[in-house]
Each structure stands twice: as structure tokens, then as C-alpha cells.
SELO-801319 format. One record per residue (C-alpha): x, y, z; residue number from 0. Coordinates in Angstrom, 1 decimal, always signed. Example, Ala and Ser with C-alpha at 12.3 -4.5 7.8 and 13.67 -1.06 7.14 Angstrom:
! residues 2
+--------+--------+--------+-------+
!     xx !     yy !     zz ! lummi !
+--------+--------+--------+-------+
!  +12.3 !   -4.5 !   +7.8 !     0 !
!  +13.7 !   -1.1 !   +7.1 !     1 !
+--------+--------+--------+-------+
***
This chain:
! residues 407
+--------+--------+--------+-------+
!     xx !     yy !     zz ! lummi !
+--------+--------+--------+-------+
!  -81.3 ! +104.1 ! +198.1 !     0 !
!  -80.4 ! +105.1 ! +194.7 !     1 !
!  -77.2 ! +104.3 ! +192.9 !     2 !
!  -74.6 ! +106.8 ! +192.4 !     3 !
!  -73.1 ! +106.8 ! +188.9 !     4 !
!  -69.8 ! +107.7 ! +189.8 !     5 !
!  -67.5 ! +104.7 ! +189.9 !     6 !
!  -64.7 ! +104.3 ! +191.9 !     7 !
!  -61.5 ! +101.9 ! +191.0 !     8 !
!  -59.8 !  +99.3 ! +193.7 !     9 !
!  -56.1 !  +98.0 ! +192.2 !    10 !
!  -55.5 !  +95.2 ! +194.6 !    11 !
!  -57.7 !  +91.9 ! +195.7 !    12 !
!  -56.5 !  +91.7 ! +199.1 !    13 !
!  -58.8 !  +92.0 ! +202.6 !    14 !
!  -57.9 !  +96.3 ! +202.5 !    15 !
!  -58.9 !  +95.8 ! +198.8 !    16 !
!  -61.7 !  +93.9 ! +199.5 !    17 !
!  -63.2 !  +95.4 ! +202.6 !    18 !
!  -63.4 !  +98.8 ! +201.1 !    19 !
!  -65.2 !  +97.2 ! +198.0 !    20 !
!  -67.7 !  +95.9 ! +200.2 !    21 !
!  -68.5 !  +99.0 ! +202.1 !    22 !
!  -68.3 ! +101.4 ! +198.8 !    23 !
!  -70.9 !  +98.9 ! +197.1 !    24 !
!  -73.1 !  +98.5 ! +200.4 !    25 !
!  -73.4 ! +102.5 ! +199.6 !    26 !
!  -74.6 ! +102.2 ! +196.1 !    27 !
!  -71.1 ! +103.1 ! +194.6 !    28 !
!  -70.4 ! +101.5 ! +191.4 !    29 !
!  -67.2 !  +99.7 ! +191.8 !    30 !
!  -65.0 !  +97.8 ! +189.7 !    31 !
!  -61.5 !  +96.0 ! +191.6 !    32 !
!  -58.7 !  +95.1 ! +189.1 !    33 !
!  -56.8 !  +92.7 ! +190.4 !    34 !
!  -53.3 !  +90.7 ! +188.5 !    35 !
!  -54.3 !  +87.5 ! +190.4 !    36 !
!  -57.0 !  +85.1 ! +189.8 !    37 !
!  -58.9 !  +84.6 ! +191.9 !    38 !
!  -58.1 !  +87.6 ! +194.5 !    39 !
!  -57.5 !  +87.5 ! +198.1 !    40 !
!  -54.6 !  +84.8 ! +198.2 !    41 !
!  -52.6 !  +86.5 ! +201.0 !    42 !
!  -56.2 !  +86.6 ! +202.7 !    43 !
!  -55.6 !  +82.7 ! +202.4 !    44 !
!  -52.5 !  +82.3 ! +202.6 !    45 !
!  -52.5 !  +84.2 ! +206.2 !    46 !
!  -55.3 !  +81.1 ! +207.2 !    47 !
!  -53.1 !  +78.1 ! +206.7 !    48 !
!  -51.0 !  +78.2 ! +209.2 !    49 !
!  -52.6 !  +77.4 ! +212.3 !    50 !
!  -56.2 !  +78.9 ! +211.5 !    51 !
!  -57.0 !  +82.5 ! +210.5 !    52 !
!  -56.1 !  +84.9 ! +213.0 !    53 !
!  -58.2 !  +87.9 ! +212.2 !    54 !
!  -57.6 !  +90.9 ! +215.3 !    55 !
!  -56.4 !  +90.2 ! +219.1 !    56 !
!  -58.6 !  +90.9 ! +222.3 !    57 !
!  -56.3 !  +93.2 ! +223.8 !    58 !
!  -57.5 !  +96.3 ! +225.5 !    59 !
!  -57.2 !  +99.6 ! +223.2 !    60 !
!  -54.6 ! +100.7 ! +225.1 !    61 !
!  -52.5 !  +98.0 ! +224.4 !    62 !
!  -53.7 !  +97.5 ! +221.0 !    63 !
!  -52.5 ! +100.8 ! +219.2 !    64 !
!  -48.9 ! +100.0 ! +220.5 !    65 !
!  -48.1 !  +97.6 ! +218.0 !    66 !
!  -48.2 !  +99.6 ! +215.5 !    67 !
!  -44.8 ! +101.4 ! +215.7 !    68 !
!  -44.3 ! +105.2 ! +215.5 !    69 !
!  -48.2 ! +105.5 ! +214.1 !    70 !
!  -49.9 ! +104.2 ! +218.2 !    71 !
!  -51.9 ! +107.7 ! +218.1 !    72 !
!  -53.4 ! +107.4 ! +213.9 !    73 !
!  -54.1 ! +103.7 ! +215.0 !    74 !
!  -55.9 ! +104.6 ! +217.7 !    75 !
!  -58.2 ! +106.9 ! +216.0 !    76 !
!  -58.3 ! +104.0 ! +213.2 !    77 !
!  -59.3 ! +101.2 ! +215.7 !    78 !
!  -61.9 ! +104.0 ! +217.3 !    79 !
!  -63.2 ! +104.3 ! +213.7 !    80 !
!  -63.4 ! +100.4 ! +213.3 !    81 !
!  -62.4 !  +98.1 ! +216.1 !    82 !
!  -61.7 !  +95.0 ! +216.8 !    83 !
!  -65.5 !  +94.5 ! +217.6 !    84 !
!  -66.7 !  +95.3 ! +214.7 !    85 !
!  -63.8 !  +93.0 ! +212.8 !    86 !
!  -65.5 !  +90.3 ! +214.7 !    87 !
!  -68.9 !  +91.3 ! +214.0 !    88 !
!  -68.2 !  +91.1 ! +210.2 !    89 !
!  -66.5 !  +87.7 ! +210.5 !    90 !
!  -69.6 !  +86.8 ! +211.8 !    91 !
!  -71.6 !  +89.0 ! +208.7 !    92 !
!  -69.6 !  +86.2 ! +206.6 !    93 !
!  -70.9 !  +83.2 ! +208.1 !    94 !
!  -67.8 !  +82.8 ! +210.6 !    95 !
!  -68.0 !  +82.9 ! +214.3 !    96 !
!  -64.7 !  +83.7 ! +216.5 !    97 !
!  -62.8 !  +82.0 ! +219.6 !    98 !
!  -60.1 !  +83.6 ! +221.3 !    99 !
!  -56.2 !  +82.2 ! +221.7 !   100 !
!  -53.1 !  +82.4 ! +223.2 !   101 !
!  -51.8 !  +86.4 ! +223.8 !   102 !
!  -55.5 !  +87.5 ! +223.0 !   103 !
!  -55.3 !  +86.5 ! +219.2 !   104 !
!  -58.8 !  +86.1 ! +218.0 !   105 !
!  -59.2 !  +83.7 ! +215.2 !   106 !
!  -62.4 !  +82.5 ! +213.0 !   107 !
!  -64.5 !  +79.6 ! +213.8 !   108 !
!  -64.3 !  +78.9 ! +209.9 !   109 !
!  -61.0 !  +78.6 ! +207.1 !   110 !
!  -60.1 !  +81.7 ! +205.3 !   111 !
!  -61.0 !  +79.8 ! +201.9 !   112 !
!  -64.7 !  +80.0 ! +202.9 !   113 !
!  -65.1 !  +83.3 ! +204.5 !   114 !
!  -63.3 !  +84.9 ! +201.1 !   115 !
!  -65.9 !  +82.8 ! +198.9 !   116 !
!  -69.2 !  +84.0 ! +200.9 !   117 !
!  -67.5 !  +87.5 ! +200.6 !   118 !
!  -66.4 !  +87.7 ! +196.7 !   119 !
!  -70.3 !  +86.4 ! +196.3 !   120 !
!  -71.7 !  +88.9 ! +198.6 !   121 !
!  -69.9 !  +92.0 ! +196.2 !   122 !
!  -71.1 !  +89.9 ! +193.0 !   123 !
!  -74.5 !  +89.8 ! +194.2 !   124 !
!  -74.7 !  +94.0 ! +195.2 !   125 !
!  -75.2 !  +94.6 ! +191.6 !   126 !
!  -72.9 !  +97.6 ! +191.7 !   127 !
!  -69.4 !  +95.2 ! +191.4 !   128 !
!  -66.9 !  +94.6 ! +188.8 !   129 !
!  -64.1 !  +92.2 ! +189.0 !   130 !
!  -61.4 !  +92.9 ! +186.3 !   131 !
!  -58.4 !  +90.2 ! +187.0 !   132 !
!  -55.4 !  +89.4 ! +185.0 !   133 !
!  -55.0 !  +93.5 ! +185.3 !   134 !
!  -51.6 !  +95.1 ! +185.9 !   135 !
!  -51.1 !  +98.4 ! +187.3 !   136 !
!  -48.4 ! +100.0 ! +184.7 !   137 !
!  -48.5 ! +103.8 ! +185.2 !   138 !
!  -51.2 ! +107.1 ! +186.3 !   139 !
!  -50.8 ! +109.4 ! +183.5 !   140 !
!  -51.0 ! +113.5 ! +184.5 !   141 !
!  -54.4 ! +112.8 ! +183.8 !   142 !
!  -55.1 ! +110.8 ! +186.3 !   143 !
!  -55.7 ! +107.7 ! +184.1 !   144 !
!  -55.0 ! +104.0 ! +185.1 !   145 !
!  -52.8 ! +102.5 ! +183.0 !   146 !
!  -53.1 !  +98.4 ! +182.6 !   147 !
!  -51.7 !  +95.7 ! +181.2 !   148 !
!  -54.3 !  +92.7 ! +180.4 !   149 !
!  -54.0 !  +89.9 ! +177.3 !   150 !
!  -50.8 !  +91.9 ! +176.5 !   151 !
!  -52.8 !  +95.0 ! +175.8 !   152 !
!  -52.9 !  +98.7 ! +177.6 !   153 !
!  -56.2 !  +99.4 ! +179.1 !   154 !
!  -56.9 ! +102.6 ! +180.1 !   155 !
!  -59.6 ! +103.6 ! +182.8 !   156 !
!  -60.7 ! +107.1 ! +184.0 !   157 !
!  -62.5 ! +106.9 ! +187.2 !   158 !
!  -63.8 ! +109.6 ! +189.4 !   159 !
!  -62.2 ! +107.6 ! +192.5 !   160 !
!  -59.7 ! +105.3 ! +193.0 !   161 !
!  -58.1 ! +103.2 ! +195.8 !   162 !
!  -55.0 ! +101.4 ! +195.9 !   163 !
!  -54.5 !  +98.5 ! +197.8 !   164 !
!  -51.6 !  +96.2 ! +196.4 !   165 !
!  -50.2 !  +94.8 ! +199.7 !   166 !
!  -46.3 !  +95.7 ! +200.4 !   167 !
!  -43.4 !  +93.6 ! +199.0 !   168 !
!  -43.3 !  +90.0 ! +200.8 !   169 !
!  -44.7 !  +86.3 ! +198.9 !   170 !
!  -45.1 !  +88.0 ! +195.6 !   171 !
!  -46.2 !  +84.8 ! +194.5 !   172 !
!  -49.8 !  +85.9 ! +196.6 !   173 !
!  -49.6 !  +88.9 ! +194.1 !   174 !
!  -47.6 !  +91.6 ! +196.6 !   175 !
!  -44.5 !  +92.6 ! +194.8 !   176 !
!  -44.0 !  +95.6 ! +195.6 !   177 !
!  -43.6 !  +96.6 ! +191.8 !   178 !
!  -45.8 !  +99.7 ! +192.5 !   179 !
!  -43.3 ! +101.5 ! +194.3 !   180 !
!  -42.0 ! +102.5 ! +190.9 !   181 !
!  -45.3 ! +103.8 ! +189.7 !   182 !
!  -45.6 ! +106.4 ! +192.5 !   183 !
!  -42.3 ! +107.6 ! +192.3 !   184 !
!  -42.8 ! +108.3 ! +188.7 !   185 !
!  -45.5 ! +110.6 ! +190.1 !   186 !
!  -43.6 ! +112.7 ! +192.5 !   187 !
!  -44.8 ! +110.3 ! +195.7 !   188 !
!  -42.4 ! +109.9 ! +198.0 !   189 !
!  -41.9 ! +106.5 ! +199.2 !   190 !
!  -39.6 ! +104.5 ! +201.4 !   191 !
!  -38.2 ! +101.0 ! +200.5 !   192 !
!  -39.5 !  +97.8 ! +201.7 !   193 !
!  -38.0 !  +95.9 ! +204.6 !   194 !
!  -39.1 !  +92.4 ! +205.8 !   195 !
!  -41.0 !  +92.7 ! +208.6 !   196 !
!  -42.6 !  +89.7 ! +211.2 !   197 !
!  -39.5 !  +87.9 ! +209.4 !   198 !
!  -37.1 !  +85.2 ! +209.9 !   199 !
!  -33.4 !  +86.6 ! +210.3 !   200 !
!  -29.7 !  +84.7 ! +209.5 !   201 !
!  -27.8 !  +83.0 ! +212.1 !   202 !
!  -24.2 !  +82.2 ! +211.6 !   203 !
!  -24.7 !  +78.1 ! +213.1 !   204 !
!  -21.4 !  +75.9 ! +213.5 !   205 !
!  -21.1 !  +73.1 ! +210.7 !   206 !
!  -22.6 !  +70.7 ! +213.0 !   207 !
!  -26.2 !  +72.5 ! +213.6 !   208 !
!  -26.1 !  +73.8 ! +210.3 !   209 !
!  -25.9 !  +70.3 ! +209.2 !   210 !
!  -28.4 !  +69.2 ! +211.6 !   211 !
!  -30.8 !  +71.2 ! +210.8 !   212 !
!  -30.5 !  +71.2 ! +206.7 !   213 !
!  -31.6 !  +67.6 ! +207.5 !   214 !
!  -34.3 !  +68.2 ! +210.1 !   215 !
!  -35.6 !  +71.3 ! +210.9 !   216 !
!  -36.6 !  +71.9 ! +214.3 !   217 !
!  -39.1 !  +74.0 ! +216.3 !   218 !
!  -39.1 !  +74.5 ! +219.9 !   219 !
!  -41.1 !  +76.8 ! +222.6 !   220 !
!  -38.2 !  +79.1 ! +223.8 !   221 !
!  -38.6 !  +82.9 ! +225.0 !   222 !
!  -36.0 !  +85.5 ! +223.4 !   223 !
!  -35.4 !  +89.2 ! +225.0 !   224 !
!  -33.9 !  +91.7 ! +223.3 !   225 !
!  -33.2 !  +95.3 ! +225.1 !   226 !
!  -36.4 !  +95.3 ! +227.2 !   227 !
!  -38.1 !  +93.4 ! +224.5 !   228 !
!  -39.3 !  +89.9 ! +224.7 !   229 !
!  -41.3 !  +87.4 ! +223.6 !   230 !
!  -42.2 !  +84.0 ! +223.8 !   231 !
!  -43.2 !  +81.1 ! +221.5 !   232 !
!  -42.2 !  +78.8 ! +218.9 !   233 !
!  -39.2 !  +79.4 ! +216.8 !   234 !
!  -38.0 !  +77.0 ! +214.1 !   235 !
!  -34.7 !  +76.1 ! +213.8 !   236 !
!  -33.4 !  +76.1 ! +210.4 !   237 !
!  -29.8 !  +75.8 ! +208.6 !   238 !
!  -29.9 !  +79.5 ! +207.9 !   239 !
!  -31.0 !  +80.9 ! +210.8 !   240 !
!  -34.2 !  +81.5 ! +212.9 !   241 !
!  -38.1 !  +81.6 ! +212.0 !   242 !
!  -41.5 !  +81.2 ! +213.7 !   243 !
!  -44.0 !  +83.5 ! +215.7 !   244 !
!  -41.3 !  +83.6 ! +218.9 !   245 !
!  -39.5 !  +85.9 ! +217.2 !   246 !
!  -42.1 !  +87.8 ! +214.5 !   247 !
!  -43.5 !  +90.1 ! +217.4 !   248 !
!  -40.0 !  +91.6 ! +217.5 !   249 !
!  -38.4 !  +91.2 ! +214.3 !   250 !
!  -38.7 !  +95.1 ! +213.8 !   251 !
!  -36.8 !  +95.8 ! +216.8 !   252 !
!  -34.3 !  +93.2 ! +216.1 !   253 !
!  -34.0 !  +94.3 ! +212.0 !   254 !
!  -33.7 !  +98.3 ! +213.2 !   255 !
!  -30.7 !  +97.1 ! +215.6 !   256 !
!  -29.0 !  +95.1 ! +212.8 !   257 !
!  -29.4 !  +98.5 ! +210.8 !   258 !
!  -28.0 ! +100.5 ! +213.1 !   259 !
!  -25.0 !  +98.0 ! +214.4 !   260 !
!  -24.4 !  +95.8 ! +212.0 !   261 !
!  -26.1 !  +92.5 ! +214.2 !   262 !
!  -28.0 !  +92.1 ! +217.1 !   263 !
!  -27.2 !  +90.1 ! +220.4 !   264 !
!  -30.3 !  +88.1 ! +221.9 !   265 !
!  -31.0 !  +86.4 ! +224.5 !   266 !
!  -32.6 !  +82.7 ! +224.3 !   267 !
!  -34.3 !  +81.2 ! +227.2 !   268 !
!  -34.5 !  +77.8 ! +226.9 !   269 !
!  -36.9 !  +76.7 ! +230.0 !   270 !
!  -39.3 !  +79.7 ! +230.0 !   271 !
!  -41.7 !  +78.2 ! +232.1 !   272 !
!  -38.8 !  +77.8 ! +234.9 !   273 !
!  -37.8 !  +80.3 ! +237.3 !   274 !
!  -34.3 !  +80.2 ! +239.0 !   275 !
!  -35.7 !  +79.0 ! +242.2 !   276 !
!  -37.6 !  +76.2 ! +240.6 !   277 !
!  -34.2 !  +75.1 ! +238.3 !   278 !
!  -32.0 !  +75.2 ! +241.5 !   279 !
!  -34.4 !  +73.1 ! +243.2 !   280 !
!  -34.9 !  +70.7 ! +240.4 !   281 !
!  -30.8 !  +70.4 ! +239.6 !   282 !
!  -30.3 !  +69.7 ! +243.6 !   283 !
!  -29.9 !  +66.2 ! +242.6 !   284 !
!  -26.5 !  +64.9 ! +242.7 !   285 !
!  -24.9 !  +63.8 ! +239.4 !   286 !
!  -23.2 !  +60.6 ! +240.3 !   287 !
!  -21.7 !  +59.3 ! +237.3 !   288 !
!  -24.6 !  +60.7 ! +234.9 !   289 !
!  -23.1 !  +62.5 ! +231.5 !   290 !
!  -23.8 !  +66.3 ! +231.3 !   291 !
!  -26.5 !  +65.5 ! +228.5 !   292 !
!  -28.1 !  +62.8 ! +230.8 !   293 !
!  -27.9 !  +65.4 ! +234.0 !   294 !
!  -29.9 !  +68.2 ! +232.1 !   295 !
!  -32.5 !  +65.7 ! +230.5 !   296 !
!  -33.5 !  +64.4 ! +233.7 !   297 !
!  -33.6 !  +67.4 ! +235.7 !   298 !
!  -34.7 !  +70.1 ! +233.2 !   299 !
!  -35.8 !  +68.1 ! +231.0 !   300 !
!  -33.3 !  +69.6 ! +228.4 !   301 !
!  -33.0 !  +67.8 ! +225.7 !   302 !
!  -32.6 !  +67.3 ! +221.9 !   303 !
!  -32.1 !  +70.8 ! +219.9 !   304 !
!  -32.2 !  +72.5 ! +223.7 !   305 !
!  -29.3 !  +70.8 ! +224.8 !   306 !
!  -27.5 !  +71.3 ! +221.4 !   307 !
!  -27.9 !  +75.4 ! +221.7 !   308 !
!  -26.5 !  +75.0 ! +225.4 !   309 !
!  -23.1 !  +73.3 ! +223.5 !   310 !
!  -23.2 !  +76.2 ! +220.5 !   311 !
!  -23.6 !  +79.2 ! +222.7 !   312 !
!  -21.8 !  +77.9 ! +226.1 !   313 !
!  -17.9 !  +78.2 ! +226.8 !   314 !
!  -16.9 !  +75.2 ! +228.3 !   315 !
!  -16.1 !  +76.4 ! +231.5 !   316 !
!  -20.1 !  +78.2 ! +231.7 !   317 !
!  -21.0 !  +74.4 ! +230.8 !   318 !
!  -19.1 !  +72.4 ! +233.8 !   319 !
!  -20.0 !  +75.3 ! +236.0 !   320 !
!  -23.6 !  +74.9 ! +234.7 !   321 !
!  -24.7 !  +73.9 ! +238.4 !   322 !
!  -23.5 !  +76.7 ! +240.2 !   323 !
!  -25.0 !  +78.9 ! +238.1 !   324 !
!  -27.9 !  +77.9 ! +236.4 !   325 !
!  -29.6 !  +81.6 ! +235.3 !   326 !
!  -27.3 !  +81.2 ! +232.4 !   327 !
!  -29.3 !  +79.0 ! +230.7 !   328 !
!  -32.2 !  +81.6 ! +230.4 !   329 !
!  -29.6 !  +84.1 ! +229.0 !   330 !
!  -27.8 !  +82.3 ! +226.5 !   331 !
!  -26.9 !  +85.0 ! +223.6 !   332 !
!  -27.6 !  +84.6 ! +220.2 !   333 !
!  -25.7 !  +86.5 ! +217.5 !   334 !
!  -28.1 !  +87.6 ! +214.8 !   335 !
!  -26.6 !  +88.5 ! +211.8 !   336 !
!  -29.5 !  +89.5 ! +209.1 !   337 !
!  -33.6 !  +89.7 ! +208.4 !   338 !
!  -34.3 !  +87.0 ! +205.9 !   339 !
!  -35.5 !  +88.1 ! +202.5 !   340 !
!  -38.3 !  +90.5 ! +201.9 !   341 !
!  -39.7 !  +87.3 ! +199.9 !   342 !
!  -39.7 !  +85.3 ! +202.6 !   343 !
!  -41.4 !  +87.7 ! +205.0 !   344 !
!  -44.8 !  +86.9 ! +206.1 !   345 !
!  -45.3 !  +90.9 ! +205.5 !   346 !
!  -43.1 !  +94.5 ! +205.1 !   347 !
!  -42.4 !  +97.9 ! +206.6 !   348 !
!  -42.1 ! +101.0 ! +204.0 !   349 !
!  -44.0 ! +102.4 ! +201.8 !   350 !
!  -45.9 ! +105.9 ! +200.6 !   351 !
!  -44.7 ! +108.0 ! +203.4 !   352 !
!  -47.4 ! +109.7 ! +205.5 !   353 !
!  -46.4 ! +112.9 ! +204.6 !   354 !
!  -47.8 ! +112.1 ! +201.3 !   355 !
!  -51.6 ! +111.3 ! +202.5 !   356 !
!  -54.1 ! +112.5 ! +204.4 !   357 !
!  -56.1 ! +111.2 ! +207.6 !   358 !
!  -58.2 ! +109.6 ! +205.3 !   359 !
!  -55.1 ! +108.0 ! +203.6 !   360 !
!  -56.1 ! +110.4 ! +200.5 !   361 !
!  -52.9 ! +111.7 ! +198.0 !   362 !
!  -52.5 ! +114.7 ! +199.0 !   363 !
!  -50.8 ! +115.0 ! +195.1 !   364 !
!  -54.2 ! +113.3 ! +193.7 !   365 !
!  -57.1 ! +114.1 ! +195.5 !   366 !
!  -59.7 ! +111.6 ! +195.0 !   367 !
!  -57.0 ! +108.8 ! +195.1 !   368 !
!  -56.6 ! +106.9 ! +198.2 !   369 !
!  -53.4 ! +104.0 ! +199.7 !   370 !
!  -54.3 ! +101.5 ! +202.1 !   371 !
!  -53.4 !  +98.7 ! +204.0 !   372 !
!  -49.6 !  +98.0 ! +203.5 !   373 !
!  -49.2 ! +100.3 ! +201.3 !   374 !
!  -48.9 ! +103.1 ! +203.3 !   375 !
!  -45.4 ! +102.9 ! +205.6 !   376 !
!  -46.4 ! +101.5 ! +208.8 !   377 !
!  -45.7 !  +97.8 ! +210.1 !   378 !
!  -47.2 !  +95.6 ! +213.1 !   379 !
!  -46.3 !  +92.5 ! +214.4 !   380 !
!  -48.8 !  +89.2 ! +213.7 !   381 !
!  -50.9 !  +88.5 ! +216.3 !   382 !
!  -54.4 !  +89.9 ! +214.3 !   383 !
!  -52.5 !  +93.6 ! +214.2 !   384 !
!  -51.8 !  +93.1 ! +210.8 !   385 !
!  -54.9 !  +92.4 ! +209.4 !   386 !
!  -57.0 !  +94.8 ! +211.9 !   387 !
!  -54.7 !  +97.8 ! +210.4 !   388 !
!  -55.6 !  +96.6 ! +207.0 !   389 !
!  -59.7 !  +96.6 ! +207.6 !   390 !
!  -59.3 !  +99.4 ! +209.8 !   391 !
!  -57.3 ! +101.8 ! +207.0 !   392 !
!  -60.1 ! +100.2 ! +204.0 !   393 !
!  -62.7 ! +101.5 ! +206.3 !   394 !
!  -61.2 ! +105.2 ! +206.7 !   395 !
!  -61.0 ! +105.8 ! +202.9 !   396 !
!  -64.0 ! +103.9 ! +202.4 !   397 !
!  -65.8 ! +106.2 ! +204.7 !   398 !
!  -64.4 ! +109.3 ! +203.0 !   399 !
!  -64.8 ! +108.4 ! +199.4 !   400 !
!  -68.7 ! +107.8 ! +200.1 !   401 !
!  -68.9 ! +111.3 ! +202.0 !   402 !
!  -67.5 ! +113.1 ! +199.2 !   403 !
!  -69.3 ! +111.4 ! +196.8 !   404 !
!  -72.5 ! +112.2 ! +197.9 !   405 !
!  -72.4 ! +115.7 ! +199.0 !   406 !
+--------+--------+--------+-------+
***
């Protein structure tokens, strides 16, 4: 196949960034990514170390497309486009095989570290690669020219293409800061600002826990449901409030109520894997002389940070009654006050607004130019949506930009 001439710009080193690279180059397209970081592909890493990298979910299409709020219908055309499948088939392109986990996450057989090195070698080795780093997006003049910063200087670069993929606003220290919103605006895109999203949010503890926990953070397995919502896993107890994956799948539910009403009243369940017949049966006991600590560690096996939530968020009456009524302790409601910092977020909602881009995720105010991956304002929880959307949005404009360049 011969090489086309044309040359198409990527501004951002992340997996959207790099996936639509790789596909561009694996067409012949001469392409150069500028990235600020060196090397690129640090949130690609940085989304590995926590309990391996968990790269799309096995959930039925279906089910899929609903986690990705507002945009189920564009998603599913996306994930039609490039599914979860093929995300697995390239993992396994890049030396990696796949295993599945808990809710259907799918996760790689190897580290993220190793999968990004085979895969910056792989574009180095097409012969139709660039990689520019320590380059800072600044401005696009009326001209369409890319406007850098790099050694202090301006660059400038014309290209017949270009494709922006500079992540949203959270861990800026992986290179997403969300400075780019500022740069469209100045060109007439509309945008809306970034919120933390599959976040942590501020709990207003007593003294005592948020003592506690300043000196020893604590995680536990506890179910939380809010308004028909729910979901279950570990959350991390910390002075300031809440973290952990038991409450990312519904942080944007939770943030749009606090937006709307000023706080948001959960529920925790502390014994999720209990059922009311099964904690009736078990607290059947008598208590004899046992203190109400000693009772619920022997019968529930509530314990620990458990039994210290049942003290916060119980009256005392709902405590010595606790017999009678047991249900309560899988209802006991939690006041949440804020979302953490966008900094802190794992990733962010907002964006260039939809209206602005085309079903190939093309300007509609620069033709030729493309937004992907977070860039764009759509959000989905962790879980392997996150990423999927990213690939799955790379290969749309990817797809595109090769069509129109060879006609």
C-alpha cells in the first residue's frame, strides 16, 4: 500500500490518542502525536495500578450502552463500530491476553506498563510515526495552525488533519488538565465545564470518626442505594468523606442530586450479603449480659468501622430497638454533602458539547479537525466503560479521517 503524504496531527498521548495513531499509521497516514508529557500514556498507566488494568466489561450490548448517560443510542452505534470484542482482540494484538472479573469487568493478563511499551514500539516501527513530547497546545489560529509551546519557544504546525485527544480535567499530574477548554472557547466552540466524575464526595463525620479515620483509613464491602440506584463494593473510609469503586458507578447520580438539592441522602447497607430473614434468624440468640458491640459482632459479625457507622448514623432509641427491627441496618442514611475535587477524580463529565461535532466527532466549526475520548461531554462509570468509550470514539474519527483522505 502506498503512503499518503498528507499528515495528520494527534495533541494528546493517551489510549484515544494512541489508538487512533495506530489505526491512521496501520493506513499509511503520516502521523506525528504531540504530547506535554514524557513519555505519553500515563493515565493509560496510571488506570493499571490499582488492582490490574481493567480494559472493557463483558456485559451484553444492551446493558453496555447504558452507562454511558444521556449518549446510550451514539454509544451503541460506537460499541457496534468497535466493541468490546475487538478491545479484547487488540489487547491480545499487544501481547496481552484477558480474564474476566467481578460485574463482567474484563481485565489484561499483562500490566499496563508493558502493553503501552509494545504499543509506542509498534507506531515507532510503522515508519509513518512521529512523537513530538514536551509540546503544549497554546492556541488554533483562523488558519487552522497549531500553536505550541516547546523549549520555551512557539512552534507552529499546519496539518491537513488533526485530532485532539487531551483527556478531560482530573490527575493533571498524568497530563489531563483540562487547560484546553480555554483554547476552544477562544474559537467559538462551545463547551461545558468539568465536573468530577467516578469521584469521591465530602461527608460531614463527627470528631470521633473524623479522628479515626485521619489516623487509619478504612475500607469496607458495603452496598449504597440511592433513588433506585445501587451499588455494591468497597468504599474507603476517609476523614473527609467517602471513596472507592462502591460508590464510582453512581457518583454521577449522586453529584447531579447534590446540584440540584444542595446534598444527597444515601443509604448504606452494612451486611449486603444478609437478607432480613437470614439477620432475624442469626440475632435470635439471646443477649444475656453481652454489650451491644459484643451482641452485633457475634451475631452479624458487625464489627470495627461497621459497628462505628451503626453509632454515627443510629438514634439511640433505633440502636436499643436494633433487635426488633433489624432492616434498619441495611438502610442506615448517609448525608452526602459534596463530589471531591475534579483533581482528585479518577475521571470528568463536560466538555465540547455534541452540538459542536459531528457522528464522527469532527468540528463542525473546523472540518478536518476531530475531539475524542474525554474530550467530548459524555461520562461513564469505571468498570472498563471508560476506556471502551475512549477506543471506541479514536476508532470513529480514525475511520473517517482515513476515508476522507483517500477519496
Amino acid at each position: 500500500m502506498n503512503k499518503i503524504e498528507k499528515k495528520v496531527a494527534i495533541i494528546g498521548g493517551g489510549p484515544a490518542g494512541l489508538f487512533c495513531a495506530q489505526l491512521l499509521t496501520s493506513a499509511g497516514i503520516h502521523t506525528i502525536l504531540f504530547d506535554h508529557m514524557d513519555p505519553p500514556g500515563k493515565k493509560f498507566i496510571l488506570a493499571g495500578l490499582s488492582g490490574g488494568l481493567n480494559i472493557t466489561n463483558s456485559l451484553p450490548l444492551d446493558k453496555f450502552c447504558r452507562n454511558y448517560y444521556g449518549h446510550e443510542k451514539l454509544f451503541r452505534q460506537l460499541l457496534e463500530d468497535f466493541s468490546p470484542a475487538d478491545l479484547e482482540n487488540w489487547c491480545h494484538q499487544m501481547g496481552s491476553s484477558t480474564f474476566r472479573g467481578n460485574g463482567g469487568k474484563i481485565f489484561t493478563e499483562k500490566p499496563a506498563y508493558m502493553i503501552l511499551s509494545r504499543w509506542l514500539s509498534e507506531l515507532e516501527s510503522s515508519g509513518c510515526f512521529q512523537l513530538k513530547t514536551g509540546y503544549s497546545l497554546k492556541r488554533i489560529t483562523d488558519e487552522n495552525n497549531l500553536v505550541f509551546t516547546a523549549e520555551g519557544k512557539e512552534v507552529c504546525f499546519h496539518p491537513d488533519s488533526a485530532v485532539f485527544a487531551m483527556g478531560g480535567g482530573s490527575r493533571s499530574n498524568t497530563g489531563s488538565d483540562g487547560k484546553w477548554l480555554k483554547i476552544f472557547n477562544e474559537r467559538g466552540i462551545e463547551t461545558v465545564p468539568l465536573k468530577p466524575s467516578n469521584c469521591g464526595f465530602t461527608v460531614c463525620w463527627s470528631p470521633f470518626l473524623q479522628e479515626k479515620f485521619s489516623k487509619d483509613p478504612e475500607s469496607q464491602q458495603i452496598s449504597v442505594h440511592f433513588a433506585g440506584h445501587q451499588s455494591k463494593g468497597e468504599i474507603v473510609f476517609t476523614p473527609y468523606g467517602i471513596e472507592g469503586s462502591g460508590i464510582y458507578s453512581i457518583s454521577h447520580f449522586i453529584r447531579e442530586e447534590i446540584e440540584k438539592n444542595g446534598k444527597c441522602n444515601a443509604e448504606l447497607d452494612i451486611v449486603p450479603d444478609l437478607d432480613i430473614r437470614q439477620m432475624k434468624e442469626k440475632m435470635a440468640r439471646p443477649i444475656e449480659k453481652m454489650t451491644l458491640s459484643n451482641y452485633m459482632k457475634k451475631t452479624l459479625k458487625i464489627s470495627g468501622i461497621k459497628f462505628m457507622l451503626m453509632k454515627e448514623l443510629l438514634k439511640p432509641a433505633e440502636l436499643s430497638d436494633i433487635r426488633k427491627r433489624p432492616e434498619i441496618i441495611k438502610s442506615l442514611e448517609l448525608e452526602i454533602c459534596a463530589p471531591r475535587p475534579l483533581e482528585e477524580a479518577i475521571s470528568s463529565a463536560g466538555g465540547i458539547t455534541f452540538q459542536e461535532l459531528d457522528e464522527n466527532f469532527m468540528l463542525k466549526k473546523i472540518p478536518g479537525f476531530y475531539a475524542i475520548g474525554e474530550m467530548a461531554d459524555w461520562e461513564a462509570p469505571t468498570g472498563g466503560f471508560m476506556l471502551q468509550g475512549c477506543f471506541s470514539t479514536a476508532f470513529r474519527a480514525a475511520s473517517d479521517i482515513i476515508k476522507r483522505m483517500k477519496v
